[in-house]
C-alpha positions in Angstrom: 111.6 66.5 120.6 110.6 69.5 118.7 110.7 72.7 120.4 108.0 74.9 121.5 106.4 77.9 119.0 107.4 81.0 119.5 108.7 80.6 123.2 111.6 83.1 124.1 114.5 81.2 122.3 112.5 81.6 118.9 114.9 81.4 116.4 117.7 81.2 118.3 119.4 77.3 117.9 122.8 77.8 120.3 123.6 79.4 123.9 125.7 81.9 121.8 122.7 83.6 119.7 120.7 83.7 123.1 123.5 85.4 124.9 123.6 87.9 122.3 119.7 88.5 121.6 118.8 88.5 125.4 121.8 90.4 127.1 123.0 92.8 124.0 120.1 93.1 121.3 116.9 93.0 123.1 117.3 95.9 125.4 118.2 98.3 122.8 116.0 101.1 122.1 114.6 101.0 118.1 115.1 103.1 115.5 112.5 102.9 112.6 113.7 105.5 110.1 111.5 105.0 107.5 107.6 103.9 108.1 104.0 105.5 106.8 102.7 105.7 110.2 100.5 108.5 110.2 101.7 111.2 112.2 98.0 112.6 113.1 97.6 109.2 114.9 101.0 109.5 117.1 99.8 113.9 117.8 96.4 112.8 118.8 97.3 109.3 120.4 94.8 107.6 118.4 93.3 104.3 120.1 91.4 102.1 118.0 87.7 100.7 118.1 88.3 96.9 117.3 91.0 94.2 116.1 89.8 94.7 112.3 90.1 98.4 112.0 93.6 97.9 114.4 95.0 94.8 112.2 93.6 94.6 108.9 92.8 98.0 107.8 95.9 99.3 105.9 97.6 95.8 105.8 98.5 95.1 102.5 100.3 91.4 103.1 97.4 90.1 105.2 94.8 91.5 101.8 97.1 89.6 99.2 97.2 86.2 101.3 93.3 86.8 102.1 92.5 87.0 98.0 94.9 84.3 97.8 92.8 82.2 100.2 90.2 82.8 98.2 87.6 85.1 100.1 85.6 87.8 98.8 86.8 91.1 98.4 83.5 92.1 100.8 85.7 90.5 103.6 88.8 92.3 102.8 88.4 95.7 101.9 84.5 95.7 101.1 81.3 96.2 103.6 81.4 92.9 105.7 81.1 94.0 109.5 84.6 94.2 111.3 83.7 90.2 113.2 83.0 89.3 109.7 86.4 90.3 108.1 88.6 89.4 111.6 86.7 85.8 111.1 88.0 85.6 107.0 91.8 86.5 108.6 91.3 83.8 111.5 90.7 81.2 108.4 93.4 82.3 106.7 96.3 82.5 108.9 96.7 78.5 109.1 96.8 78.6 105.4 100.3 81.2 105.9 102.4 78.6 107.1 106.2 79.4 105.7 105.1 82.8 104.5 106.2 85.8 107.4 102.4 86.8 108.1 102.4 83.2 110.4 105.5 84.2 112.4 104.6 88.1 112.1 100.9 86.9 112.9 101.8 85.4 116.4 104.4 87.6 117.2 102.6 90.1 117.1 99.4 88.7 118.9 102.0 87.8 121.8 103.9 90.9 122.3 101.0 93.8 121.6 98.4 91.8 123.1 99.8 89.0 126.1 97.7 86.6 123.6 99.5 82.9 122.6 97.1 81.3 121.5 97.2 80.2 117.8 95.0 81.7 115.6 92.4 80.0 113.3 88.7 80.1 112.9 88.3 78.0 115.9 89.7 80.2 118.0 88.6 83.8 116.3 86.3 84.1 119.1 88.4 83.9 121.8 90.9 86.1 120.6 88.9 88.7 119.0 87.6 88.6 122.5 90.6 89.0 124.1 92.2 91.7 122.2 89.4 93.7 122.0 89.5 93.7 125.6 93.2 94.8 125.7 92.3 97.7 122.7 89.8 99.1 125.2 92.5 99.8 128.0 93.4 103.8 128.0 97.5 102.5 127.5 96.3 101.2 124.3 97.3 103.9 122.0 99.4 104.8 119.1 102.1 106.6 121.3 101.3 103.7 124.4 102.1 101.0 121.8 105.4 103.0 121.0 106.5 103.3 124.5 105.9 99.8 124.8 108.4 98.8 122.1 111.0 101.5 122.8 110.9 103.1 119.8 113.2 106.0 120.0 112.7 107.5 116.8 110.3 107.5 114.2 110.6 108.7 110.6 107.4 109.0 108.8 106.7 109.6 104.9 105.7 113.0 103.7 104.9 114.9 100.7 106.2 118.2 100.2 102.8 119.8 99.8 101.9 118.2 103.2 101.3 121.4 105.9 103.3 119.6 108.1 101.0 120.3 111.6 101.3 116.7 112.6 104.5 117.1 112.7 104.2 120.4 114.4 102.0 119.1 117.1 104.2 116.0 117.5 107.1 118.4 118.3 105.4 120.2 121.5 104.4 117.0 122.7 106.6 115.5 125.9 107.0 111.9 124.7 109.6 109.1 125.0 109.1 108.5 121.0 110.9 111.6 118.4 108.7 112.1 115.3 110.2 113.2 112.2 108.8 113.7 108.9 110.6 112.6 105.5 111.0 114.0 102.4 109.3 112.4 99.3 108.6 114.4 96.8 107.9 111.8 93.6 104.7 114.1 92.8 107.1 116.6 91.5 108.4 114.0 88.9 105.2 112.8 87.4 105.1 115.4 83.9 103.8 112.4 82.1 100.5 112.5 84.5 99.2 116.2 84.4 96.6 115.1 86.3 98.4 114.3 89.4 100.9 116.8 89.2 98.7 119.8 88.7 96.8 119.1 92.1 100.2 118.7 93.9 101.7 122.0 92.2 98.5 123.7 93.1 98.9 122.6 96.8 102.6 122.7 97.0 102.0 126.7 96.0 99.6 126.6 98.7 102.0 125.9 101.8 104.9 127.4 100.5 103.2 130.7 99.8 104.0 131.0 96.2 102.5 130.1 93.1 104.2 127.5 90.7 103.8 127.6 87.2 107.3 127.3 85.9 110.0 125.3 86.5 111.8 127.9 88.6 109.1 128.6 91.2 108.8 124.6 91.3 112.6 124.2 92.3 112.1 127.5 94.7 108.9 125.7 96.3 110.6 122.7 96.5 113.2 124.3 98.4 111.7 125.9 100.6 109.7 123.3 101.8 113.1 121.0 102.4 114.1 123.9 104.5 110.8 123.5 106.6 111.0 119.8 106.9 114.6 120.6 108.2 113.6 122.7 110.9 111.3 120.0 112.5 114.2 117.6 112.4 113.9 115.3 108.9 117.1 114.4 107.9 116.0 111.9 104.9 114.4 112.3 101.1 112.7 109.5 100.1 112.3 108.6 96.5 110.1 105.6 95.0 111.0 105.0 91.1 111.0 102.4 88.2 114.7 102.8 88.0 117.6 105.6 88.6 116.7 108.4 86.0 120.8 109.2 84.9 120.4 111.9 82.4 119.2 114.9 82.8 118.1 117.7 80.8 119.3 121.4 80.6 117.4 124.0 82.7 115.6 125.2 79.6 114.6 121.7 78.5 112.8 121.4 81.8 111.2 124.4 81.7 109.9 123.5 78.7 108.7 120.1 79.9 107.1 121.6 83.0 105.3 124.1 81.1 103.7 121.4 78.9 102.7 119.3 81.3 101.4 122.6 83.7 98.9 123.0 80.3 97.8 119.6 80.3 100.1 118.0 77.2 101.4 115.1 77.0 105.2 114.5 78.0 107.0 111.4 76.2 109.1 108.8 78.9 112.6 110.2 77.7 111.4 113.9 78.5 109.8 111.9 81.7 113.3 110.2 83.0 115.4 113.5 82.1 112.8 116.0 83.6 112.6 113.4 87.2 117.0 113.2 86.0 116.8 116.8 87.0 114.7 117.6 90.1 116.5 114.4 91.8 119.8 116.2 91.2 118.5 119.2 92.4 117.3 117.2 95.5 120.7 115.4 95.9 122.2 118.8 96.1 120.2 120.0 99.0 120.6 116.6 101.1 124.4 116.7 100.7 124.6 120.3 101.6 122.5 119.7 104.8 124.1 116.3 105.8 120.3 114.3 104.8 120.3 110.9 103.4 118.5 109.9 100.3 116.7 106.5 100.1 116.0 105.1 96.7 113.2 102.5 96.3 113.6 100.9 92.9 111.7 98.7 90.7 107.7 98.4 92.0 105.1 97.7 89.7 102.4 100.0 90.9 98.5 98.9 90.4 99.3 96.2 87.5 95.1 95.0 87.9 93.5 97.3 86.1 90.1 96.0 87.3 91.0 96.4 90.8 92.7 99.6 90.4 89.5 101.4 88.8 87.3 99.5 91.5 89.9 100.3 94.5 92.2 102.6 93.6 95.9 102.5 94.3 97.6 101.4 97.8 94.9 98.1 97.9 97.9 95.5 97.8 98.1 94.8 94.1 101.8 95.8 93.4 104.2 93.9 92.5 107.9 93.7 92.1 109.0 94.3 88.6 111.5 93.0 86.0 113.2 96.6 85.2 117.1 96.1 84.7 118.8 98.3 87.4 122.2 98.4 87.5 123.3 101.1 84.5 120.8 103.3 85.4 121.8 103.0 89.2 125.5 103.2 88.6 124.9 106.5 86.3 122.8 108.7 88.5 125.7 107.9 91.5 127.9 109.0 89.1 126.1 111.8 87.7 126.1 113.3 91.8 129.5 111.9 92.7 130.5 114.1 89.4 128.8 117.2 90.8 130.4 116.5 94.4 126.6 116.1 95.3 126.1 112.3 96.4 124.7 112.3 99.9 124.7 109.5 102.4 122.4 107.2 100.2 120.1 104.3 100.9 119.7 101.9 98.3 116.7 98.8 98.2 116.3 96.6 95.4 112.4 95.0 95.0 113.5 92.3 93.2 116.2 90.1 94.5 117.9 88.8 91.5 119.7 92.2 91.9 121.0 91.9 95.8 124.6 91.6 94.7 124.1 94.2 91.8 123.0 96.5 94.6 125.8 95.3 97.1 128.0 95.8 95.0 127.1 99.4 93.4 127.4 100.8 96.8 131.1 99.7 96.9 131.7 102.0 93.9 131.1 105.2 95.3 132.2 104.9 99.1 134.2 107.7 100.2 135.2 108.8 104.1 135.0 110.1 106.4 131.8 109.0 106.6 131.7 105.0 107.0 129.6 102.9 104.5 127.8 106.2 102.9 126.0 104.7 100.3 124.1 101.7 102.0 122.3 98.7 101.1 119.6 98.9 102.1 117.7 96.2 104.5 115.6 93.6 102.7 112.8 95.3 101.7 109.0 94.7 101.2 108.7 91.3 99.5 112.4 90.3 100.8 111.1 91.1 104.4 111.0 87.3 105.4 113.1 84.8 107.2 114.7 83.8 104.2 115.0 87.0 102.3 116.6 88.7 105.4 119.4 86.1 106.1 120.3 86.3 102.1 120.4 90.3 102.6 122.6 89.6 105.1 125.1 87.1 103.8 125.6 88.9 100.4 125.9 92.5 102.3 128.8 90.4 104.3 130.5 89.1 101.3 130.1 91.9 99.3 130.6 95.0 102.3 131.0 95.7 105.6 128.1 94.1 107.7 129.4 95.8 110.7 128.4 99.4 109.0 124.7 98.3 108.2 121.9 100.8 109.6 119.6 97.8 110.1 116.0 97.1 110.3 113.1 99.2 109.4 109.2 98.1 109.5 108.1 100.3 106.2 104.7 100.1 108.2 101.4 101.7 108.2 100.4 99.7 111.4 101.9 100.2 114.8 101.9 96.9 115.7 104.6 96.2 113.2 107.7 96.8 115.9 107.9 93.0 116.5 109.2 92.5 113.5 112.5 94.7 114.8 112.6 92.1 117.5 112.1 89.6 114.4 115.5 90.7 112.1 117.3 90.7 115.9 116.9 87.7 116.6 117.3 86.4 113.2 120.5 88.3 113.1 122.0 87.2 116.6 121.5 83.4 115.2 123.3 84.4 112.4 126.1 85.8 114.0 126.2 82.5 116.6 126.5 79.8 113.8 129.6 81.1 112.5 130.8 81.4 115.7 129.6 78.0 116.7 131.2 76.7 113.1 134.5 78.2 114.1 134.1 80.9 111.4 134.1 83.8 113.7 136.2 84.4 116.8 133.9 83.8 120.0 134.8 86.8 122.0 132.3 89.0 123.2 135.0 92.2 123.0 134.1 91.9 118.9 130.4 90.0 118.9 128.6 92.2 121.2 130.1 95.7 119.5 128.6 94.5 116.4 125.5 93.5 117.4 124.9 97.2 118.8 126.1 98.5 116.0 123.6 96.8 113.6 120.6 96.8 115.9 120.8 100.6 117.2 124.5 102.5 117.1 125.0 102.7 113.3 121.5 104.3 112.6 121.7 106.9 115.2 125.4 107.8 114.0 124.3 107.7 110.0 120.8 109.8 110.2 122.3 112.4 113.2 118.9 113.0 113.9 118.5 116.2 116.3 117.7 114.5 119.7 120.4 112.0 118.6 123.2 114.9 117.2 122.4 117.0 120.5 
């Protein structure tokens, strides 16, 4: 007899995984380290007006599988009236069976809003009913819905010519929820695009009260701005990029680079990679002096639909993993910090996941105590967020490293009802853990399971990232 959708043994097949998801996982408080949740929503507890503006507004998956069902654009990011795009989701969803947005879909329906119905355009009605109902209660809020899903700490993703006052307010505000900003500063990099680095200079002068128009006074604002995201409690860079730039240039190459692309010239892609080379080096230097981490994103194909992109802009859900080989690029810029005595704690994802034992086993390379598993793997990420993709993280990380080390799960979400999917990779993971103990392959003793499981889930991030409320 098949068993039901989505009841409280989801994804869990033995007594042994629900033993470990119920008593050890499911209580634990969540750590979501790296997300784009807007941190002027969480200061002003932002509520919401309707479903659509709630659950399809900045949800890139659900745009891609909408085109891919083949409805307008008007319905997805066009003028259609909020019932008119929420109806053009409702159709879809059946059509996601197999792909995470059906599981993700429900999960979240259930858990944020009590709802367990299945949705489709028969039932758009009801639910849209329903929820809307729910969004209109005064606990329905950006900081209600992170209270509800014990998130303990937040990392958002910020630009270093950001003011920071979210993040300011957040910081006098008595909440359950700690909100810190992260460091991303890939503006900084982009020589080869005048036009977007300009701006950011221009801004990035702005709020750290100098002007910068050499590369000097770009490293100085730079700095100074990784000492203000210090002081409200970031502890992580961020860094999205084609591949590892390995070689940098000399401190008078880059100056000359800068200043060429400060005047509008064009910059070449080997003056690009050792310019970016340089400034990540710089960046490395600062994160291992303060004990930060750096995450690297590598290999995303941003706005490949030119059409789209001049009609849209970027950040509509057109990007794509690319075909960029990794590995000797990766393997030199850890070397070219591990060299300097500069390689911080480091987070590594992989887009495409051909490379998930390249990546596994890079990390391996350049481990070195006290600190345990300092370069990380990072957790499947982004297109490798799914059932499958997550239990192949997983078993290579195991065969390659130290599972027990991992820093887990993170949502890399604009919405806030992503958290389920932390209570998604748990669950996922318990099962995991259970077959090979129910296949003999791992001692069933809860002394080693249920250590592990907190580890994975909750102890291993707060020991890694030492965040201030956490290091206290």
């Amino acid at each position: 007899m098949p068993r039901p959708f989505l009841d409280d043994d989801f994804l869990l097949r033995s007594e042994t995984a629900r033993r470990l998801f119920h008593e050890v996982a499911a209580p634990l408080p969540v750590i979501d380290y790296h997300t784009h949740l807007p941190p002027r929503e969480i200061a002003e507890d932002h509520r919401w007006d309707n479903l659509t503006t709630l659950w399809l507004g900045e949800d890139h998956y659900k745009w891609r599988a909408m085109r891919a069902n083949g409805i307008p654009e008007s319905h997805i990011t066009g003028d259609a009236s909020p019932r008119e795009k929420f109806q053009a989701w409702a159709e879809t969803v059946p059509h996601t069976i197999r792909n995470p947005l059906y599981h993700w879909t429900h999960l979240e329906l259930s858990r944020c809003f009590a709802i367990d119905t299945l949705l489709g355009p028969d039932t758009a009605e009801e639910i849209w009913n329903a929820a809307n109902e729910r969004i209109a209660d005064s606990t329905f809020s950006a900081r209600g819905l992170l209270h509800k899903f014990m998130v303990d700490t937040v990392g958002t993703t910020d630009d270093p010519a950001d003011p920071l006052v979210w993040h300011e307010a957040c910081a006098t505000i008595p909440m359950n929820t700690k909100v810190y900003p992260t460091y991303r500063p890939d503006r900084a990099l982009m020589v080869d695009r005048p036009h977007l680095l300009n701006p950011f200079c221009d801004q990035l002068g702005v709020v750290a009260g100098t002007s910068v128009n050499t590369f000097e006074s770009l490293l100085a604002a730079l700095r100074k701005r990784h000492d203000d995201f210090h002081a409200l409690g970031c502890r992580l860079s961020d860094h999205g990029l084609k591949s590892c730039p390995a070689t940098p240039c000399s401190a008078a190459d880059a100056a000359a680079i800068f200043h060429n692309a400060r005047s509008g010239l064009d910059v070449d892609a080997d003056d690009t990679d050792r310019f970016a080379a340089r400034v990540m080096q710089e960046v490395a230097a600062w994160n291992a002096e303060r004990g930060w981490t750096m995450q690297l994103h590598l290999a995303p194909v941003r706005n490949p639909n030119s059409r789209y992109f001049e009609q849209l802009g970027p950040d509509s859900g057109f990007d794509t993993i690319g075909d960029w080989p990794q590995g000797e690029a990766l393997l030199g810029f850890l070397d070219l910090l591990d060299r300097e005595k500069s390689l911080p704690r480091t987070i590594i994802y992989n887009l495409n996941p051909r490379d998930n034992a390249l990546f596994a086993a890079a990390c391996g390379s350049f481990q070195e105590g006290p600190a345990a598993s300092k370069i990380q793997w990072g957790a499947a990420w982004w297109y490798n967020d799914t059932l499958r993709g997550m239990t192949e993280h997983l078993d290579t990380l195991s065969s390659i490293g130290l599972l027990s080390r991992f820093v887990g799960m993170l949502t890399d979400s604009r919405s806030f009802l992503s958290s389920p999917r932390h209570e998604y990779f748990r669950r996922l993971l318990c099962n995991l853990i259970a077959t090979d103990v129910e296949n003999g392959e791992i001692p069933d003793d809860p002394a080693l399971l249920d250590p592990l499981i907190r580890n994975i889930c909750h102890d291993n991030a707060r020991r890694f990232f030492a965040f201030p409320h956490h290091a206290a």
